[in-house]
PQR file of N, CA, C, O and H, with PARSE charges and radii, in Angstrom:
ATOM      1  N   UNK A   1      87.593  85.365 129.002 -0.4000 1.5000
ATOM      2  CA  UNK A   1      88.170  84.282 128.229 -0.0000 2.0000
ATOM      3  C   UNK A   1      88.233  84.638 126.753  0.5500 1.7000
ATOM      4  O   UNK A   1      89.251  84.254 126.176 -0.5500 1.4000
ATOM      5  N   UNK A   2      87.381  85.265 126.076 -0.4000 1.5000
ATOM      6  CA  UNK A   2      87.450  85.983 124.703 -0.0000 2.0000
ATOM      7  C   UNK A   2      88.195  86.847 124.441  0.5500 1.7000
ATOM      8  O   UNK A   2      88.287  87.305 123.301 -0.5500 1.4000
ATOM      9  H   UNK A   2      86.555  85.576 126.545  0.4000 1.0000
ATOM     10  N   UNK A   3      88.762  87.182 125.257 -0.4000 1.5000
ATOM     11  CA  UNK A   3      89.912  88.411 125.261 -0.0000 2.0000
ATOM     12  C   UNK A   3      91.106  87.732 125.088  0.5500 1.7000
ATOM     13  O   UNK A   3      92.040  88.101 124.376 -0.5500 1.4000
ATOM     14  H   UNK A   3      88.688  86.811 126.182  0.4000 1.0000
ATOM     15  N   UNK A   4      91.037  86.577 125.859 -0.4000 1.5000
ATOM     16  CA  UNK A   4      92.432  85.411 125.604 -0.0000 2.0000
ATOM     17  C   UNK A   4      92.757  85.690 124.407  0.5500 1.7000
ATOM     18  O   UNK A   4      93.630  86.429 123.953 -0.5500 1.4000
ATOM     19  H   UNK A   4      90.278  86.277 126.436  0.4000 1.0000
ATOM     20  N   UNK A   5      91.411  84.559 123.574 -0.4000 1.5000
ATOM     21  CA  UNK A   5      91.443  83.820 122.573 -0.0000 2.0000
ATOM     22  C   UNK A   5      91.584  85.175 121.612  0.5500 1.7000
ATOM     23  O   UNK A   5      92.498  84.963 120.815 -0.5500 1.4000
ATOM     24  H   UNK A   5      90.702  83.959 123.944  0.4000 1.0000
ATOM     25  N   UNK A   6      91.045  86.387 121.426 -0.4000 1.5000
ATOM     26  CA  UNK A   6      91.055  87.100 120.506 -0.0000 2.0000
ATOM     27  C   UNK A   6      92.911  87.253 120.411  0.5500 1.7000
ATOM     28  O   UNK A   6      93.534  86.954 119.392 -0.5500 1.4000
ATOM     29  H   UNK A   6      90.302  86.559 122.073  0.4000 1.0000
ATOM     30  N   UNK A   7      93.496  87.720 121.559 -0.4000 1.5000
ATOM     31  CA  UNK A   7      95.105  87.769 121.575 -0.0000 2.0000
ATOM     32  C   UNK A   7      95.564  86.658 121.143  0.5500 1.7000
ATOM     33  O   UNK A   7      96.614  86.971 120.581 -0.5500 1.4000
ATOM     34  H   UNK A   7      92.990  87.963 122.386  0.4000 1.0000
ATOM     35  N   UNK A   8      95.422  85.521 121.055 -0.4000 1.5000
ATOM     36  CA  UNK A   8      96.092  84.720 120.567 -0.0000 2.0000
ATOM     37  C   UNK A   8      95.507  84.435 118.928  0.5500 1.7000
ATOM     38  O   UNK A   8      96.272  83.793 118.207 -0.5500 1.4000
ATOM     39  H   UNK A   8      94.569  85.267 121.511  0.4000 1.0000
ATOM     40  N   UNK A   9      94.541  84.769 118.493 -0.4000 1.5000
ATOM     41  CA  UNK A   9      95.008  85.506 117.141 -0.0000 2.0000
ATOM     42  C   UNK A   9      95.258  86.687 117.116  0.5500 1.7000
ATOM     43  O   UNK A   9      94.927  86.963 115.963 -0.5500 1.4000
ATOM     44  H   UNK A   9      93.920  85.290 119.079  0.4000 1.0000
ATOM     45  N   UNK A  10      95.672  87.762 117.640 -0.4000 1.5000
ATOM     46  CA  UNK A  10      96.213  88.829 117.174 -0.0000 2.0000
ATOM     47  C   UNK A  10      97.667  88.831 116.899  0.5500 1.7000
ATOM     48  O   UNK A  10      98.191  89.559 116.057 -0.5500 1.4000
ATOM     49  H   UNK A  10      95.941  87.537 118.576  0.4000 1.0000
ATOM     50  N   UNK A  11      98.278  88.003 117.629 -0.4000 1.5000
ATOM     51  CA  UNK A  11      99.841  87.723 116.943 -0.0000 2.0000
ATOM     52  C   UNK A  11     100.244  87.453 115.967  0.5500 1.7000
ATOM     53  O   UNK A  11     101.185  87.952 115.350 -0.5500 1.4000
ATOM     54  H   UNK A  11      97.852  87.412 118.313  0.4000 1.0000
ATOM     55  N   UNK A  12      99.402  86.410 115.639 -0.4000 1.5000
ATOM     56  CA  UNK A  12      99.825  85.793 114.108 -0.0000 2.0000
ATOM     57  C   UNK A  12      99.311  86.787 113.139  0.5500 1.7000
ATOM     58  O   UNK A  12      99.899  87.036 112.086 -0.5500 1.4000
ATOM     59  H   UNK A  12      98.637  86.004 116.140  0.4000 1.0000
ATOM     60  N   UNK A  13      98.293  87.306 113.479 -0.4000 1.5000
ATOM     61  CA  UNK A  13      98.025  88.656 112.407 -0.0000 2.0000
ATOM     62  C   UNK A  13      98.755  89.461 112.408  0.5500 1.7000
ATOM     63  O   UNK A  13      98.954  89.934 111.290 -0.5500 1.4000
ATOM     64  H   UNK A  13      97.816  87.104 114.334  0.4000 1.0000
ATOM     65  N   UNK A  14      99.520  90.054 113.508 -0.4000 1.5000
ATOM     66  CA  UNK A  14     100.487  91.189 113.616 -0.0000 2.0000
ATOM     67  C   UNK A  14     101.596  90.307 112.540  0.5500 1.7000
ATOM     68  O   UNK A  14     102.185  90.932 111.658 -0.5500 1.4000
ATOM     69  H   UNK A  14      99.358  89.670 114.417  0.4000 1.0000
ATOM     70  N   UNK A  15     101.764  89.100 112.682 -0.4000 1.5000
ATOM     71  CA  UNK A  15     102.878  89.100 112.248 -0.0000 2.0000
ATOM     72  C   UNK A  15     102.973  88.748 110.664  0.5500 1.7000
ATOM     73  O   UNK A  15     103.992  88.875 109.984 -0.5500 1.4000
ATOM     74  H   UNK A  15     101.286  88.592 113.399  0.4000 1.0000
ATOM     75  N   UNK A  16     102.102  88.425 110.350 -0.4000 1.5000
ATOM     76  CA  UNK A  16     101.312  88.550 108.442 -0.0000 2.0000
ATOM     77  C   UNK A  16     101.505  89.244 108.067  0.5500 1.7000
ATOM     78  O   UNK A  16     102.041  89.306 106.961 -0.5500 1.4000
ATOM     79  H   UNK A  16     101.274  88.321 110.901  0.4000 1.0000
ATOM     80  N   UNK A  17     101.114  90.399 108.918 -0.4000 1.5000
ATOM     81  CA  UNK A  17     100.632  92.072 108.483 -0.0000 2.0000
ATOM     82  C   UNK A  17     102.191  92.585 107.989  0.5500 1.7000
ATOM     83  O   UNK A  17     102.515  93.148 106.944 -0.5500 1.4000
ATOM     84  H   UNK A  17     100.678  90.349 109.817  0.4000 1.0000
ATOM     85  N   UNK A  18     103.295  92.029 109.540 -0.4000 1.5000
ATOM     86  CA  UNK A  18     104.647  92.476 109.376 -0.0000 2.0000
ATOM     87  C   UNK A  18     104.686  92.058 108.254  0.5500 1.7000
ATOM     88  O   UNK A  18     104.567  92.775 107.261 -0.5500 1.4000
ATOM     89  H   UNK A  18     103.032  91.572 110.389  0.4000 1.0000
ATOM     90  N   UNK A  19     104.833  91.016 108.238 -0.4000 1.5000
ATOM     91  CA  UNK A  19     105.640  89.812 106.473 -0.0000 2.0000
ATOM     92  C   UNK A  19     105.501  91.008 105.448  0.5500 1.7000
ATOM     93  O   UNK A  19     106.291  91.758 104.874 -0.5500 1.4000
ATOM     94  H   UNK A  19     104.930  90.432 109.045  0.4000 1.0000
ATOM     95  N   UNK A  20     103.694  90.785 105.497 -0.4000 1.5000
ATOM     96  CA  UNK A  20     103.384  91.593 104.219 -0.0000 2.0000
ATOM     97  C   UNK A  20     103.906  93.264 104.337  0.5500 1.7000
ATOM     98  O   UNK A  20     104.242  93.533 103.184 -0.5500 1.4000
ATOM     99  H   UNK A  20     103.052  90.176 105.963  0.4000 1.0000
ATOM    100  N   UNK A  21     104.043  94.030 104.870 -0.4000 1.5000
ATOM    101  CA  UNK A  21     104.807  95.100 105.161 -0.0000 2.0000
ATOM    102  C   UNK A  21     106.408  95.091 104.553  0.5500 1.7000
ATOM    103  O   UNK A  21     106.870  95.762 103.629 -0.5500 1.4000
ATOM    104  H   UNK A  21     103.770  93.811 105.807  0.4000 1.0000
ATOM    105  N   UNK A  22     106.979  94.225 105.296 -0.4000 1.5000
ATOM    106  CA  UNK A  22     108.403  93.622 104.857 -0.0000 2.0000
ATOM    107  C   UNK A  22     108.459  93.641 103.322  0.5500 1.7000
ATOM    108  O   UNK A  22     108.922  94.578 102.671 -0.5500 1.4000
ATOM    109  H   UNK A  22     106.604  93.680 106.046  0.4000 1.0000
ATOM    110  N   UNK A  23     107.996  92.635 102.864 -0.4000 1.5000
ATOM    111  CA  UNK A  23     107.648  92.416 101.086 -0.0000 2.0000
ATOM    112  C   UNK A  23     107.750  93.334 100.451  0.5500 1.7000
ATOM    113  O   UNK A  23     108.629  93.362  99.590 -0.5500 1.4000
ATOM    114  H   UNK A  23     107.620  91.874 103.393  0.4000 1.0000
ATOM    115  N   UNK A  24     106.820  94.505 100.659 -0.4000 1.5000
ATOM    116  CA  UNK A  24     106.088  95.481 100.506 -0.0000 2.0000
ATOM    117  C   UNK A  24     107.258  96.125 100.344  0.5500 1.7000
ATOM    118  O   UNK A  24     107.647  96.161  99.177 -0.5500 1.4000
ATOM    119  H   UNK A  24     106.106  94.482 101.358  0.4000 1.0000
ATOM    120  N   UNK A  25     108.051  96.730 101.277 -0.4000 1.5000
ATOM    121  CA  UNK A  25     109.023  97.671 101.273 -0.0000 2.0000
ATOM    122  C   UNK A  25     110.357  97.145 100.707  0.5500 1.7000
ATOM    123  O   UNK A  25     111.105  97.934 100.128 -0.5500 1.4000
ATOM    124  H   UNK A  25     107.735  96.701 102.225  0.4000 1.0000
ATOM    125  N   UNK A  26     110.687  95.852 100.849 -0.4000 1.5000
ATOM    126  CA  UNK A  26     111.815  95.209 100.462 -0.0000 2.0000
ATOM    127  C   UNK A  26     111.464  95.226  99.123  0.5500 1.7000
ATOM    128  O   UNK A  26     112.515  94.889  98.579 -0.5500 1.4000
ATOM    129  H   UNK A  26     110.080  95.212 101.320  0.4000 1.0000
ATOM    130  N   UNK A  27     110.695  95.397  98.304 -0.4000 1.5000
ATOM    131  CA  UNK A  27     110.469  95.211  96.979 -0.0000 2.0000
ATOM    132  C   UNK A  27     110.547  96.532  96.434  0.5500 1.7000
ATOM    133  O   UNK A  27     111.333  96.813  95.529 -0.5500 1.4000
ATOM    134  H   UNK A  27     109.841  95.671  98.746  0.4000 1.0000
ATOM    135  N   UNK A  28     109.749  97.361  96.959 -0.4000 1.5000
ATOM    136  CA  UNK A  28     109.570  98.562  96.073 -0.0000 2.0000
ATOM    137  C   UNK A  28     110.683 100.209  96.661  0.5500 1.7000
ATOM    138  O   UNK A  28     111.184 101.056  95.921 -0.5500 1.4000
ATOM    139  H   UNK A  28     109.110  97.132  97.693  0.4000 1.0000
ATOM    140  N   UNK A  29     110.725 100.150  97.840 -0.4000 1.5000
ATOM    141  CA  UNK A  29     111.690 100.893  98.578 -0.0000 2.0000
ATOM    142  C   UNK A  29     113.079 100.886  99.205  0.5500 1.7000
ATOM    143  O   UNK A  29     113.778 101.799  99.646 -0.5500 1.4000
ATOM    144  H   UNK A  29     110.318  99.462  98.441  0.4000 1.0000
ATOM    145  N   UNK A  30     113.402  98.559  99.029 -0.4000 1.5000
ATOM    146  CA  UNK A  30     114.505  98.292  99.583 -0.0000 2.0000
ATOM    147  C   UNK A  30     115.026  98.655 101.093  0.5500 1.7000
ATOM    148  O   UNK A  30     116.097  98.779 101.687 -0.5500 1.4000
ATOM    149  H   UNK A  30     112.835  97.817  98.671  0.4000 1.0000
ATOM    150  N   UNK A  31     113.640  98.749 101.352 -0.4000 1.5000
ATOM    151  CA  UNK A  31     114.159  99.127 103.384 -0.0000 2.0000
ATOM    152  C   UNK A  31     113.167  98.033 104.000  0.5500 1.7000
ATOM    153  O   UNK A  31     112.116  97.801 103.403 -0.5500 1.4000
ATOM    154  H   UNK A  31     112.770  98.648 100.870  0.4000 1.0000
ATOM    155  N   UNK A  32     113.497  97.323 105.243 -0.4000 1.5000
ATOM    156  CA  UNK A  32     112.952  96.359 105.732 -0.0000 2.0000
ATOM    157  C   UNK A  32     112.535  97.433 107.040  0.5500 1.7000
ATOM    158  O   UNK A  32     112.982  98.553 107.288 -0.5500 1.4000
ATOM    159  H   UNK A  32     114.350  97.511 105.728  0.4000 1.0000
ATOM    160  N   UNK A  33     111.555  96.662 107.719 -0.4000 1.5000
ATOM    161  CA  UNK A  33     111.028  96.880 109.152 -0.0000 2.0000
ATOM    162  C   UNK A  33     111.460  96.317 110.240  0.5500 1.7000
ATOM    163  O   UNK A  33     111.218  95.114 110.141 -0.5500 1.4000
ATOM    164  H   UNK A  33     111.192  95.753 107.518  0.4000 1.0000
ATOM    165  N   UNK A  34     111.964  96.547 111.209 -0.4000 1.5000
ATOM    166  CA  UNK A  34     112.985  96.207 111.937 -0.0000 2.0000
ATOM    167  C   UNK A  34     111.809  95.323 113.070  0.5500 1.7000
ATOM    168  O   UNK A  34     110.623  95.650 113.036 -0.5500 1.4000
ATOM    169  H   UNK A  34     112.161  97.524 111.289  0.4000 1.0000
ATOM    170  N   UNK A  35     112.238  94.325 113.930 -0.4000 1.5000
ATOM    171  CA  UNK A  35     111.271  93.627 114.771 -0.0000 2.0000
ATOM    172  C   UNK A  35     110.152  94.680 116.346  0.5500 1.7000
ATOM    173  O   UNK A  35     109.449  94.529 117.346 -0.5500 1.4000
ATOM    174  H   UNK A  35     113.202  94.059 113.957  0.4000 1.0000
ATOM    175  N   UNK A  36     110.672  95.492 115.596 -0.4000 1.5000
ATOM    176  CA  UNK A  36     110.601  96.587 117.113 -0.0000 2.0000
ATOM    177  C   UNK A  36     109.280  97.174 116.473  0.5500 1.7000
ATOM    178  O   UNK A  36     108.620  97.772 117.322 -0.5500 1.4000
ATOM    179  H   UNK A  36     111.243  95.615 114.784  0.4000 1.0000
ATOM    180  N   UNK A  37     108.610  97.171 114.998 -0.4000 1.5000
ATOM    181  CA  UNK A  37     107.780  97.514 114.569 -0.0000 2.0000
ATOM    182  C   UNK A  37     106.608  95.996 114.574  0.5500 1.7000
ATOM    183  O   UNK A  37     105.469  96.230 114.169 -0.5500 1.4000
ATOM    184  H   UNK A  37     109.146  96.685 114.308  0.4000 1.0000
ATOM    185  N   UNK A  38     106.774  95.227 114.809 -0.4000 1.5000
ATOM    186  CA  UNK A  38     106.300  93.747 115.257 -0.0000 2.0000
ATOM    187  C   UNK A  38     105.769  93.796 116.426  0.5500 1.7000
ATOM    188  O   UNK A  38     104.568  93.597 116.604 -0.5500 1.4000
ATOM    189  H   UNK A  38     107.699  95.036 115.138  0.4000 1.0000
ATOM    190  N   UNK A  39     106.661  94.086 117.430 -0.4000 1.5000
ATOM    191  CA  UNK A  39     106.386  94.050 118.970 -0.0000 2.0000
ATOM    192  C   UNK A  39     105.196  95.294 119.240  0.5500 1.7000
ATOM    193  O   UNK A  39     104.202  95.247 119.964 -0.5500 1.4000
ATOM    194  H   UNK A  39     107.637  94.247 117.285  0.4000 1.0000
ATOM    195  N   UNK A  40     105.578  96.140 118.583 -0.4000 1.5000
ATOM    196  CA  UNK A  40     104.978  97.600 118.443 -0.0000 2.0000
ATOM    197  C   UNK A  40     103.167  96.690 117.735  0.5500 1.7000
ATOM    198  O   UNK A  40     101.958  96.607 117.950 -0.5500 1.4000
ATOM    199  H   UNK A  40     106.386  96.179 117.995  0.4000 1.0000
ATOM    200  N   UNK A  41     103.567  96.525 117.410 -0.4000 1.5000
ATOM    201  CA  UNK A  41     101.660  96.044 116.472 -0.0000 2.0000
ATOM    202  C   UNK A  41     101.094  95.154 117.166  0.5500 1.7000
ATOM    203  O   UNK A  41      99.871  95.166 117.305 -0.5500 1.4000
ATOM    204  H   UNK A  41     104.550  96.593 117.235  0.4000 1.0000
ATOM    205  N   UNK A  42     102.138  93.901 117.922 -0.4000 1.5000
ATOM    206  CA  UNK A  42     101.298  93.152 119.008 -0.0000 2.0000
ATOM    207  C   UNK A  42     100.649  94.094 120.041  0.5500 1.7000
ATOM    208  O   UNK A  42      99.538  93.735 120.431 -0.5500 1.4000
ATOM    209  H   UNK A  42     103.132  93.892 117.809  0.4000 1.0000
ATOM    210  N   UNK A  43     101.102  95.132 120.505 -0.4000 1.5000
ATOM    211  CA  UNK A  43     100.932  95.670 121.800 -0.0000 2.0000
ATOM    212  C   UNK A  43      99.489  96.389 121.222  0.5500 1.7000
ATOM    213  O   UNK A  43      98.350  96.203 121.652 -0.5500 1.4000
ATOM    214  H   UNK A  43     102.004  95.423 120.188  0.4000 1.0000
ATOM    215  N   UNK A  44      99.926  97.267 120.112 -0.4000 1.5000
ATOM    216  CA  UNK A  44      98.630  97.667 119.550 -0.0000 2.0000
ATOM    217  C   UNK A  44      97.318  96.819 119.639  0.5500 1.7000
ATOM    218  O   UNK A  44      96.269  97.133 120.199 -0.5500 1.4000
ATOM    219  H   UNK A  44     100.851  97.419 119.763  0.4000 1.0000
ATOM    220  N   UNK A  45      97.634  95.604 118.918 -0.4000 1.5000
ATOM    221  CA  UNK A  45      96.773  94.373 118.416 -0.0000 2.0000
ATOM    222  C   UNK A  45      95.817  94.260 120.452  0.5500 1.7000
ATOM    223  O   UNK A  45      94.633  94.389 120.764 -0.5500 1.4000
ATOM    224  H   UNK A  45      98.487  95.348 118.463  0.4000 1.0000
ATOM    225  N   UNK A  46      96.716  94.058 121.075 -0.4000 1.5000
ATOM    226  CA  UNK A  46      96.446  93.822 122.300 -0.0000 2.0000
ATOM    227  C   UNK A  46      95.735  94.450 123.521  0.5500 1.7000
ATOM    228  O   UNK A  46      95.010  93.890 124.343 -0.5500 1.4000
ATOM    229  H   UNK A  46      97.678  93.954 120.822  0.4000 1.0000
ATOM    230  N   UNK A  47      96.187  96.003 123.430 -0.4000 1.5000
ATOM    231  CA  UNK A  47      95.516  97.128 123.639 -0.0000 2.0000
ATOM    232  C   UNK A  47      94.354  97.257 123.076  0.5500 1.7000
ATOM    233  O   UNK A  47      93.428  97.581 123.820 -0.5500 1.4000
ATOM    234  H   UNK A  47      96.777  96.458 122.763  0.4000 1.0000
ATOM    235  N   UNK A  48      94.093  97.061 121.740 -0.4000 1.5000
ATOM    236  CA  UNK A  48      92.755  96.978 121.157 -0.0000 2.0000
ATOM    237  C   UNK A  48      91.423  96.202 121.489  0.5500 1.7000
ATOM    238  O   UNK A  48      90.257  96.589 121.416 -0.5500 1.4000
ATOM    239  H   UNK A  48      94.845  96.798 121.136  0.4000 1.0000
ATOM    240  N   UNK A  49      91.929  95.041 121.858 -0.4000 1.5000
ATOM    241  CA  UNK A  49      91.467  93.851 122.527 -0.0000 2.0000
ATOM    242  C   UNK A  49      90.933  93.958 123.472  0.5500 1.7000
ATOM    243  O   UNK A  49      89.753  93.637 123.618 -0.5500 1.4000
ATOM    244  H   UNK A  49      92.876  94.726 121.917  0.4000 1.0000
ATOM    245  N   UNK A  50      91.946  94.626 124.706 -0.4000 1.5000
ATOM    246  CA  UNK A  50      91.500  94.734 126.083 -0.0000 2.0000
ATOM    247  C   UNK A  50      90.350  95.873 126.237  0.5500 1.7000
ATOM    248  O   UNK A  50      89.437  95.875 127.062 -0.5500 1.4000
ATOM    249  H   UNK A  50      92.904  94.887 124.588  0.4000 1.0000
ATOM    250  N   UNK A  51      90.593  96.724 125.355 -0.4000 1.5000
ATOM    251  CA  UNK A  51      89.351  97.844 125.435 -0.0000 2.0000
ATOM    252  C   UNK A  51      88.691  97.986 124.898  0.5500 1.7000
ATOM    253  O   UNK A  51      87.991  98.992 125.013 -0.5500 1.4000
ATOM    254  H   UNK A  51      91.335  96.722 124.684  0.4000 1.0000
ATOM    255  N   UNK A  52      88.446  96.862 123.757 -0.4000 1.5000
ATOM    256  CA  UNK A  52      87.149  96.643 122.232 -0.0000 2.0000
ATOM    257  C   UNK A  52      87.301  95.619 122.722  0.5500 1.7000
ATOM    258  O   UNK A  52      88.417  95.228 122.380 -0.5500 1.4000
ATOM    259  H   UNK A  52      89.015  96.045 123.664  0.4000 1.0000
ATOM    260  N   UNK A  53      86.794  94.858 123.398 -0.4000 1.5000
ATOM    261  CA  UNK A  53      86.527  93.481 123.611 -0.0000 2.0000
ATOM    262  C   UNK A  53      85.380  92.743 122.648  0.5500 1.7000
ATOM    263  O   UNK A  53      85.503  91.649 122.097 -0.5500 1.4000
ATOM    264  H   UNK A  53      85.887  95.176 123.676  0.4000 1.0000
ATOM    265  N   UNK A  54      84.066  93.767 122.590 -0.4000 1.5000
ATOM    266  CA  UNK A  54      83.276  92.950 121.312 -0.0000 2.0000
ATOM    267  C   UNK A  54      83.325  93.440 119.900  0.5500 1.7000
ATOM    268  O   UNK A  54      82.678  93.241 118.872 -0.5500 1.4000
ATOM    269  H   UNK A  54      83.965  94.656 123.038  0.4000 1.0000
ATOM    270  N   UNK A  55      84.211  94.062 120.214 -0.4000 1.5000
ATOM    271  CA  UNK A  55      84.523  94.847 118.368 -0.0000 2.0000
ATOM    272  C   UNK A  55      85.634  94.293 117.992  0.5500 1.7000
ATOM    273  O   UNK A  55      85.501  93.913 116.829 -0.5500 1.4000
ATOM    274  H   UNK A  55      84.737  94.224 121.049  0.4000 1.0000
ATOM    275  N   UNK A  56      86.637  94.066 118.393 -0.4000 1.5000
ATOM    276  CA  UNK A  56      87.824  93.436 118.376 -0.0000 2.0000
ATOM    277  C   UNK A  56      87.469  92.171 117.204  0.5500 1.7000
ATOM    278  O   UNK A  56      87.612  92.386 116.001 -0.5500 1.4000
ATOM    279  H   UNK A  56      86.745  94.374 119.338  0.4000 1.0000
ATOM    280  N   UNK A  57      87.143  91.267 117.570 -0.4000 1.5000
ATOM    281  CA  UNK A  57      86.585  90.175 116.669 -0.0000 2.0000
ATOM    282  C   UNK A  57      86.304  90.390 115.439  0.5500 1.7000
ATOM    283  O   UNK A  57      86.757  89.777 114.473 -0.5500 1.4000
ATOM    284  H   UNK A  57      87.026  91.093 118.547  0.4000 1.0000
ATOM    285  N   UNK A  58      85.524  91.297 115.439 -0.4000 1.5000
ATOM    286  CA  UNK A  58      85.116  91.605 113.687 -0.0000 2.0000
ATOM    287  C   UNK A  58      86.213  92.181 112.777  0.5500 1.7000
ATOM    288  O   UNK A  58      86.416  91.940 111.587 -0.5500 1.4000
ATOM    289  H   UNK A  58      85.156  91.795 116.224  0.4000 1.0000
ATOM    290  N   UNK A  59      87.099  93.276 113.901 -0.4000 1.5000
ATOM    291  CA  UNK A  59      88.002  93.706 113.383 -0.0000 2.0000
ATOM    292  C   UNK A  59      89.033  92.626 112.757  0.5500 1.7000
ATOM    293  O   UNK A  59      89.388  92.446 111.592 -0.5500 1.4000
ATOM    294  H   UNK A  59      86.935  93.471 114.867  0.4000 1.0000
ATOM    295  N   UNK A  60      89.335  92.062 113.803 -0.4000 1.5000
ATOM    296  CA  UNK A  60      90.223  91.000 113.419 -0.0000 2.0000
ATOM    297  C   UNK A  60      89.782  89.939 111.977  0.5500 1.7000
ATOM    298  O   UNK A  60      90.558  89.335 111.237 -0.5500 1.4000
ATOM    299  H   UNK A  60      89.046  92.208 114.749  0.4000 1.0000
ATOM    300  N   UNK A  61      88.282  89.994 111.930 -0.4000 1.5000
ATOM    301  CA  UNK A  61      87.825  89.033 110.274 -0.0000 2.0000
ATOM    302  C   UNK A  61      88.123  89.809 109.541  0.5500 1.7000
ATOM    303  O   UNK A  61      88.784  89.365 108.602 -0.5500 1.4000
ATOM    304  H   UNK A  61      87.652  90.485 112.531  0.4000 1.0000
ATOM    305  N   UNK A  62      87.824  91.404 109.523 -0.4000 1.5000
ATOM    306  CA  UNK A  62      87.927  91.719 108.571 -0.0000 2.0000
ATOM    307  C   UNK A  62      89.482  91.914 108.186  0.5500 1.7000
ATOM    308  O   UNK A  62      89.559  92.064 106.967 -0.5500 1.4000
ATOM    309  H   UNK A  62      87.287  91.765 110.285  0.4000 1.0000
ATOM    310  N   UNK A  63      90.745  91.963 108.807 -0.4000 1.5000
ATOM    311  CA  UNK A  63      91.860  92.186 108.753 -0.0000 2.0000
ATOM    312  C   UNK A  63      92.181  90.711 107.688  0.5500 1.7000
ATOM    313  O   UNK A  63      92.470  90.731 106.492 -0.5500 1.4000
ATOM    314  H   UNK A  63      90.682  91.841 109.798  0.4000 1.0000
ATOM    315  N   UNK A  64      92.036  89.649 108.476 -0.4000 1.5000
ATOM    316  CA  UNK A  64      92.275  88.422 107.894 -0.0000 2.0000
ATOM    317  C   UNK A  64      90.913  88.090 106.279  0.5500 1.7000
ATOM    318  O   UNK A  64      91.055  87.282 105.361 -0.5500 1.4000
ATOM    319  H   UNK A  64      91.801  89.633 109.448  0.4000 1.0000
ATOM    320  N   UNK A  65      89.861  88.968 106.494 -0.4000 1.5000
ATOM    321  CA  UNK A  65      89.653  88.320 104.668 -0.0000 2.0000
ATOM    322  C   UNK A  65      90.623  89.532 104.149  0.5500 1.7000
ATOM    323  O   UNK A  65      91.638  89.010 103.688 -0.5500 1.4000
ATOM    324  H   UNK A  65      89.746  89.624 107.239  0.4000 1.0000
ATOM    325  N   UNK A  66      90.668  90.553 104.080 -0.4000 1.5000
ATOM    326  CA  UNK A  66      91.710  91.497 103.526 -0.0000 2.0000
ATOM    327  C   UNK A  66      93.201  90.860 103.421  0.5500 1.7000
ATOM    328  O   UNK A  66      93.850  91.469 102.571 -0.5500 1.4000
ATOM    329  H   UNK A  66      89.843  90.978 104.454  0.4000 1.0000
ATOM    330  N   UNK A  67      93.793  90.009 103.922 -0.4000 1.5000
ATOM    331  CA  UNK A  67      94.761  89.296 103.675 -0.0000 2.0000
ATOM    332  C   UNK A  67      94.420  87.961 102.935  0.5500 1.7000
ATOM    333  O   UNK A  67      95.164  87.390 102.138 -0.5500 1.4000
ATOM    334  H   UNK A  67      93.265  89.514 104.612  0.4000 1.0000
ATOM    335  N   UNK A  68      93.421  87.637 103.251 -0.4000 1.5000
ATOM    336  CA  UNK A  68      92.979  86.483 102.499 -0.0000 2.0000
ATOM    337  C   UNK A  68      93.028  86.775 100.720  0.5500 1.7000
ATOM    338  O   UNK A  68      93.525  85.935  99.969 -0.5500 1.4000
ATOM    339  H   UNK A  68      92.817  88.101 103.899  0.4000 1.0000
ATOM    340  N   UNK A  69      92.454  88.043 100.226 -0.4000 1.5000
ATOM    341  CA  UNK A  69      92.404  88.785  99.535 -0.0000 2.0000
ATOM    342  C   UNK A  69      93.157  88.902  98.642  0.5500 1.7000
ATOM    343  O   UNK A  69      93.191  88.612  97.446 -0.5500 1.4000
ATOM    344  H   UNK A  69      92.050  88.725 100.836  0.4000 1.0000
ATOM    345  N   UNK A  70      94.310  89.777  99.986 -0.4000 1.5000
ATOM    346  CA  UNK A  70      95.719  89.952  99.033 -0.0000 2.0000
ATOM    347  C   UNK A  70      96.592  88.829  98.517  0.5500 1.7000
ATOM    348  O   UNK A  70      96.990  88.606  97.373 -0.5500 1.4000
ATOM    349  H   UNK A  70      94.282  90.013 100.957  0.4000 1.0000
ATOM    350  N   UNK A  71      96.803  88.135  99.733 -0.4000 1.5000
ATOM    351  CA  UNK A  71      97.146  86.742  99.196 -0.0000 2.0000
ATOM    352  C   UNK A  71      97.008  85.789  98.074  0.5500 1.7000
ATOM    353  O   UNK A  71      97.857  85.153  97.450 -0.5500 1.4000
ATOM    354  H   UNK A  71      96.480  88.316 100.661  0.4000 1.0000
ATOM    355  N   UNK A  72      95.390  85.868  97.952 -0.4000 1.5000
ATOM    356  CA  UNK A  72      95.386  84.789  96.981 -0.0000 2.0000
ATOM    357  C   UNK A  72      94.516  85.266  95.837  0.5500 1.7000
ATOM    358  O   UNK A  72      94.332  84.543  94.858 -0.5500 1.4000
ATOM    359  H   UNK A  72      94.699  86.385  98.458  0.4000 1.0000
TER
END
């Protein structure tokens, strides 16, 4: 059941991560990331999950204060 719940935040992080990626390159390089690099980071995000099942979690805080971070 923790494996669920960890995937169902790993999407919305994959997809932050995209945003901020996007930004990132649309600003300073003028090239965007196409959605195929999205799908590509869920699967990652997901794969990670299924085989770090108790590491996964931490990973995932620390991803989100590091955005927390950048953000604000």
């Amino acid at each position: 059941m923790g494996v669920f719940a960890s995937l169902f935040f790993s999407v919305p992080t994959a997809f932050l991560i995209w945003l901020q990626a996007n930004q990132v390159a649309a600003l300073h390089f003028s090239y965007f990331f196409s959605s195929n690099y999205l799908v590509g980071m869920i699967v990652a995000f997901s794969l990670f999950a299924l085989i770090f099942p108790t590491v996964f979690p931490s990973v995932l805080g620390f991803i989100w204060h590091g955005l927390i971070k950048l953000l604000y």
